[in-house]
C-alpha positions in Angstrom: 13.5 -35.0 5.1 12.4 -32.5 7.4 8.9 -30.3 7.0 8.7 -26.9 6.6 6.8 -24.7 9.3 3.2 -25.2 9.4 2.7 -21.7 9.5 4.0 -21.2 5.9 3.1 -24.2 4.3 -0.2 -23.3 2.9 0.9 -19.9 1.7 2.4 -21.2 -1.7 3.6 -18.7 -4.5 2.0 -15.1 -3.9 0.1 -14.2 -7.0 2.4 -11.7 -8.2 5.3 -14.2 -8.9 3.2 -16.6 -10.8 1.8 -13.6 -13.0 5.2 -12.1 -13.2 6.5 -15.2 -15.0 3.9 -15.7 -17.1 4.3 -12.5 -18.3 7.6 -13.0 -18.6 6.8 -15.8 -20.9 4.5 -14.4 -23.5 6.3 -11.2 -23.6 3.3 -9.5 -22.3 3.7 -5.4 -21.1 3.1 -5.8 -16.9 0.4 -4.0 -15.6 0.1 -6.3 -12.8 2.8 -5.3 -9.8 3.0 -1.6 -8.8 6.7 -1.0 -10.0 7.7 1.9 -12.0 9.1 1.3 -15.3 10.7 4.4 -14.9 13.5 5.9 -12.3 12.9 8.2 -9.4 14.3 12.1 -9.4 17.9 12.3 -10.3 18.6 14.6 -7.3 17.3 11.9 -4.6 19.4 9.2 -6.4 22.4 11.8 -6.7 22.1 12.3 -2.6 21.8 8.0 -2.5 25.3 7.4 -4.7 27.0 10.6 -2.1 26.1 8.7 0.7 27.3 5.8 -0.7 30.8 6.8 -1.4 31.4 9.1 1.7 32.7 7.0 3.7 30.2 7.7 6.5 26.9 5.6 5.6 27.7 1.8 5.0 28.0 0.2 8.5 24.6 -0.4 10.8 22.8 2.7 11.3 20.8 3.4 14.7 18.2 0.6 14.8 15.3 3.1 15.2 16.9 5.2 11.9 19.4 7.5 12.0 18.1 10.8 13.2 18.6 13.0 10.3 16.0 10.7 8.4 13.8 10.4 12.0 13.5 14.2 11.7 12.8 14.6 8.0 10.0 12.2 9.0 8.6 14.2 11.8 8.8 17.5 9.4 7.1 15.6 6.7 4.3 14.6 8.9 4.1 18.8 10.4 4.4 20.4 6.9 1.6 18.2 4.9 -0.8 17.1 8.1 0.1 19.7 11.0 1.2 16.5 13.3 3.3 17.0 16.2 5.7 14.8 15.6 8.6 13.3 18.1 11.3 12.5 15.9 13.4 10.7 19.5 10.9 8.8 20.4 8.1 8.8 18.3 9.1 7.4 15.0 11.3 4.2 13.4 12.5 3.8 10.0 11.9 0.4 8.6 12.9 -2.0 5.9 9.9 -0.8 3.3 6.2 -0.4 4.6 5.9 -3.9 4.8 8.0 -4.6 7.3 6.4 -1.5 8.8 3.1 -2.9 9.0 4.0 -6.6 10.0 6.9 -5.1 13.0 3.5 -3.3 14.0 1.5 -6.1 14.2 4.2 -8.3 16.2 4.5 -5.4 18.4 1.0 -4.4 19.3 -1.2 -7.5 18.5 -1.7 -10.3 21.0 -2.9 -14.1 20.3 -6.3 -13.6 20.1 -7.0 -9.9 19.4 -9.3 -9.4 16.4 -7.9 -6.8 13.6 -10.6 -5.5 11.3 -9.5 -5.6 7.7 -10.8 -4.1 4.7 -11.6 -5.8 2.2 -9.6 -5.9 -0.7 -6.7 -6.1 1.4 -3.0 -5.9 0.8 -1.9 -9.6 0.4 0.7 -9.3 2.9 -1.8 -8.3 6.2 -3.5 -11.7 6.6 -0.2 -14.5 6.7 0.9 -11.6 9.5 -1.9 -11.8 11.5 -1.9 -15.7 11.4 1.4 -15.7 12.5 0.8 -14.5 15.7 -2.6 -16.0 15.9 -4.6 -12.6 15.4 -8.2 -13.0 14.3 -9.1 -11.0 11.1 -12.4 -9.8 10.6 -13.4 -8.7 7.2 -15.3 -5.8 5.9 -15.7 -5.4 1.9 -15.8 -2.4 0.1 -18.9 -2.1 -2.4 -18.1 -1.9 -6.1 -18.4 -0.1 -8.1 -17.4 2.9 -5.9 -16.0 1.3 -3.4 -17.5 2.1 -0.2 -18.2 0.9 3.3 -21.6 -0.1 4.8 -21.4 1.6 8.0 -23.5 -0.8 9.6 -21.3 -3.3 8.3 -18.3 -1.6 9.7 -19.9 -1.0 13.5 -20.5 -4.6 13.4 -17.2 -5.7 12.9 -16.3 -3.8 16.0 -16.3 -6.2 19.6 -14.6 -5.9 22.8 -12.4 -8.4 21.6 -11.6 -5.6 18.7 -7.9 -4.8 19.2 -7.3 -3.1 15.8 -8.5 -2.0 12.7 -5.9 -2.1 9.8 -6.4 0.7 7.6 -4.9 1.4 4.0 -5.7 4.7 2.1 -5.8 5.6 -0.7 -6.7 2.0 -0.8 -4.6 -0.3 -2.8 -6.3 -2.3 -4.9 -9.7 0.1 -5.2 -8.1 3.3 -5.6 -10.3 4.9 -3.0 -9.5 7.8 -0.8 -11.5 7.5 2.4 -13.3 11.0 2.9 -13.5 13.0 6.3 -16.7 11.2 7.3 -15.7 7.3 6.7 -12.6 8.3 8.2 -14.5 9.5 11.4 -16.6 7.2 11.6 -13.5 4.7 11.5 -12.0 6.9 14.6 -15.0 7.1 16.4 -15.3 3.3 16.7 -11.9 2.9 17.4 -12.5 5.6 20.6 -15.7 3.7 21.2 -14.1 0.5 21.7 -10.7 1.7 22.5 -9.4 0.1 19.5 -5.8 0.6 17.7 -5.4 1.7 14.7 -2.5 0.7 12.0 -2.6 3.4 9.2 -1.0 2.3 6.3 -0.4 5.7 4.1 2.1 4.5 1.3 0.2 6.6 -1.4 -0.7 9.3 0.8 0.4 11.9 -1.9 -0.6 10.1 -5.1 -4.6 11.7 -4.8 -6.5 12.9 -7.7 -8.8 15.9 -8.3 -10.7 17.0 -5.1 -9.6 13.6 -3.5 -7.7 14.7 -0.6 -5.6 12.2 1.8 -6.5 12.7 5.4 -4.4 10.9 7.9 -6.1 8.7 10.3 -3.9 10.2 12.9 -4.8 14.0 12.3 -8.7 12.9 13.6 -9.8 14.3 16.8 -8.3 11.9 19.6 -6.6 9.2 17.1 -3.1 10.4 17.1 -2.7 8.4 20.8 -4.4 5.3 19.4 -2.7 5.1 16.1 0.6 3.8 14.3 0.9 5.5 10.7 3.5 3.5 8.1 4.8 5.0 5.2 7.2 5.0 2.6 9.8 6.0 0.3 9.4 3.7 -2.8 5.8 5.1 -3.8 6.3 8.9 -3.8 9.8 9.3 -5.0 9.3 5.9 -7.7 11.8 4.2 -5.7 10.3 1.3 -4.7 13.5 -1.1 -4.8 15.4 1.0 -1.9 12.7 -0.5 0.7 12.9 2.9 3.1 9.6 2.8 5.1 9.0 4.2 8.7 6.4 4.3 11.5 5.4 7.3 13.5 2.9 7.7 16.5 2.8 8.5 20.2 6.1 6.7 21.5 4.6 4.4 23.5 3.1 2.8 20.9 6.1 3.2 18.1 8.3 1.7 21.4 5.8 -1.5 20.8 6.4 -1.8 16.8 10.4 -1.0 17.3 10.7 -3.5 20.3 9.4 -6.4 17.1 11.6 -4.0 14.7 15.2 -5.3 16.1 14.4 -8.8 15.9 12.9 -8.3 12.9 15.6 -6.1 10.3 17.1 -3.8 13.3 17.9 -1.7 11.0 16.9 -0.3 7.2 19.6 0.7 4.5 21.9 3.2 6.2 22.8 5.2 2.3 19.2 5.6 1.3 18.0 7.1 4.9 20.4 10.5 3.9 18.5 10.3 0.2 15.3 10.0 1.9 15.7 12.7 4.3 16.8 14.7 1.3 13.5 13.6 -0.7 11.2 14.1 1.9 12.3 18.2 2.1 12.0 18.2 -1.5 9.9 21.7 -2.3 6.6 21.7 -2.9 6.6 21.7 -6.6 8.0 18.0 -6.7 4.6 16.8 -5.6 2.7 18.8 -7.9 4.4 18.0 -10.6 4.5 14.2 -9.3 0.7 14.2 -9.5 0.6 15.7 -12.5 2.9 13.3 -14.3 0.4 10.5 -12.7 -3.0 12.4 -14.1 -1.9 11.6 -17.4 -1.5 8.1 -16.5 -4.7 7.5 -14.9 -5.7 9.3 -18.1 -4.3 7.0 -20.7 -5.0 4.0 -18.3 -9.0 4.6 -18.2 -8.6 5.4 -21.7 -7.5 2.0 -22.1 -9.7 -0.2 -20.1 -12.8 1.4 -21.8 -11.3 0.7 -25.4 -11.1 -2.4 -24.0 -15.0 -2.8 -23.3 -14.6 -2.8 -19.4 -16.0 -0.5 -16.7 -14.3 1.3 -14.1 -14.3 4.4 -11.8 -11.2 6.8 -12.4 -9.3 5.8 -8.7 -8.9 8.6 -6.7 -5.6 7.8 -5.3 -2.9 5.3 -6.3 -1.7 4.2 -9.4 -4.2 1.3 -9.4 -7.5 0.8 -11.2 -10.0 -2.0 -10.3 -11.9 -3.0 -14.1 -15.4 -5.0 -14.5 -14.3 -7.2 -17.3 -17.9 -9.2 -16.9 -18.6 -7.7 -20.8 -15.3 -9.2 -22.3 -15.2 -12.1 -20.6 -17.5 -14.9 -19.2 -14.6 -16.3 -17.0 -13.3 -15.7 -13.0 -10.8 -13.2 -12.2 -7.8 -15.8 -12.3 -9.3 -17.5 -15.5 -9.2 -13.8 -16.6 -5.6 -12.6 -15.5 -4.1 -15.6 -17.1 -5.9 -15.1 -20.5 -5.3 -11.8 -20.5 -1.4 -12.2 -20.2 -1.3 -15.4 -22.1 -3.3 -14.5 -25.5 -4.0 -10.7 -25.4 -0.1 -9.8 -24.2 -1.3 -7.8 -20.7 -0.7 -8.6 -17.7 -3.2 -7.9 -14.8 -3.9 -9.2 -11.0 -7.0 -11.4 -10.1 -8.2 -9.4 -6.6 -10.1 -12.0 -5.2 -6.7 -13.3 -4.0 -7.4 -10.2 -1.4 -10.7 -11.0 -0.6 -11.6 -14.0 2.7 -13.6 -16.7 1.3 -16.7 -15.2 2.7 -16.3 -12.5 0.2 -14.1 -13.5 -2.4 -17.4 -13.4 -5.1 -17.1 -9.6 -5.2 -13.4 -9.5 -6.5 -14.4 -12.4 -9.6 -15.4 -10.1 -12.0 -12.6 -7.5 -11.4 -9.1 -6.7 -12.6 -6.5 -4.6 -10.9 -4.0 -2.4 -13.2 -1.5 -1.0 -12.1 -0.4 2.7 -14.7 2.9 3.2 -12.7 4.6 2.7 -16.1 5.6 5.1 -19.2 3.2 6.8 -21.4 4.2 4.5 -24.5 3.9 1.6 -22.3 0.4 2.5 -21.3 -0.6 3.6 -25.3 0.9 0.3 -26.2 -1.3 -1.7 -23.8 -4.3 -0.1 -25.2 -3.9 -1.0 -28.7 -3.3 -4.5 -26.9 -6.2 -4.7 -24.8 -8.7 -3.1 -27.8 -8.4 -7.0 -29.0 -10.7 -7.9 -26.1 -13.1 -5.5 -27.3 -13.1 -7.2 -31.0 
């Protein structure tokens, strides 16, 4: 019989299946994936089911987006960051942020090139830069806050450096880079004339005097950097798989050229919702992050009923939990029991970790509080058990 490609045959089942169906299993409440239990605003699926029976939205779209959602794009990114955006030329719509970020990586990483990741890391950066023989080099952040060692960071940086591969707010820490690590980052991307690939998705899920500043607003980045985005976070919508890219056209022209081999094109119906969505007025994001304080609220509540320790995240709708009190086991020994005898379900983060520094994610949990307020009360009276 023949073999399947070497370049997948190592990968196995991600995490997120396997804890998924043991959740399934024990009937457990799923704080592992970040999927809302809950459905996005009424209005933005209203505009989705319109397009849908118009007539005018179910054949292939344009392959870089239609422009109606390329422009809502471009205005999103002028509005919030004050980016001049070029909506022609200067930004695609993909099939979720994760085909933003891997068309990105086919399109402007050679064989060879090192990418700088961050370490946690979202699971799907790594198998993307194997695949087109990329180098990863890994820099962890420092619990318990969560922070970079600059020196740590400059040497990661080579002339061999072709791009760093940013995420904030950071899934799985919940950290919002300040103005200062983010400069730094952009100075020794000018320094080396390094890329960067700015992966935003949470960019307006950022908690008290947190504040989300785009890689590409920093003095002499927006030339050197491809920011990816998406729908599925910010309007809890996260099965429609709307993402986009947006930069200086020459290098979205790289990431779109990978793009039409890749998808061509992204859901032609759910581009007129999202350009709808992305105009929505300013309220919707306040009372967005509102709605996602109280969650973070009854989430940290939670974990310290539980007996573990953890910084309130300042972004996303993930917490990373010391369990080292409540447990003597790793963080997969931990994720299973957890789902398996206390009814919870959580995700082991040294899965995102290299080898090198996969020790620093053992003794941690990641939660995800995208869910409903009962669900999150409920998991609290479930996870007190580890406590007693």
């Amino acid at each position: 019989m023949p073999a399947i490609a070497s370049r997948v045959a190592a990968l196995g089942t991600t995490i997120f299946t396997e804890i998924n169906e043991l959740a399934l299993k024990h009937q457990a409440i799923n704080l592992g994936q970040g999927r809302p239990d809950f459905d996005g605003p009424a209005d933005v699926i209203a505009a989705e089911i319109a397009a849908l029976q118009d007539g005018k939205h179910n054949q292939y779209p344009p392959g870089l987006g239609t422009l109606t959602m390329r422009q809502a794009i471009a205005a999103h990114a002028g509005r919030f960051y004050n980016l001049d955006v070029d909506p022609a030329s200067g930004v695609l719509v993909t099939a979720g942020a994760t085909e933003g970020v891997f068309s990105s990586i086919l399109g402007l990483i050679d064989e060879g090139d090192e990418v700088i990741l961050i370490e946690p890391y979202f699971d799907s950066y790594v198998p993307n830069l194997d695949w087109v023989k990329a180098k990863p080099v890994y820099v962890p952040l420092h619990p318990p806050t969560w922070t970079l060692d600059p020196a740590e960071l400059r040497a990661a940086f080579s002339p061999r450096t072709k791009a760093i591969l940013l995420n904030t707010p950071q899934n799985p820490t919940g950290r919002v880079f300040t103005y200062d690590e983010m400069k730094m980052i952009a100075d020794l991307c000018i320094e080396f004339d390094a890329l960067c690939i700015s992966d935003e998705v949470y960019e307006h899920l950022v908690f008290g005097d947190a504040r989300h500043i785009p890689m590409a607003a920093m003095p002499g980045m927006f030339e050197r950097t491809v920011t990816v985005s998406s729908l599925g976070k910010t309007y809890s919508v996260t099965g429609w798989k709307i993402g986009w890219v947006y930069g200086h056209p020459t290098l979205v022209n790289g990431v779109a050229r990978a793009h039409q081999y890749v998808t061509f094109a992204a859901h032609h119906p759910a581009q007129t919702a999202a350009a709808y969505a992305l105009s929505l007025a300013g309220t919707y994001y306040e009372e967005f992050l509102e709605m996602y304080t109280t969650k973070r609220d009854l989430m940290m509540s939670a974990l310290a009923g539980a007996g573990m320790k953890a910084n309130a995240p300042q972004g996303t709708y993930f917490v990373m939990a010391d369990f080292s009190d409540v447990f003597e086991g790793d963080d997969l020994a931990f994720a299973r029991y957890l789902t398996s005898e206390i009814g919870v379900a959580c995700i082991p983060p040294g899965l995102f970790y290299s080898p090198e520094h996969a020790h620093i994610g053992r003794k941690y949990a990641r939660f995800a509080f995208c869910k409903g307020d009962d669900t999150l009360k409920a998991a609290g009276e479930r996870l007190a058990k580890l406590k007693r």
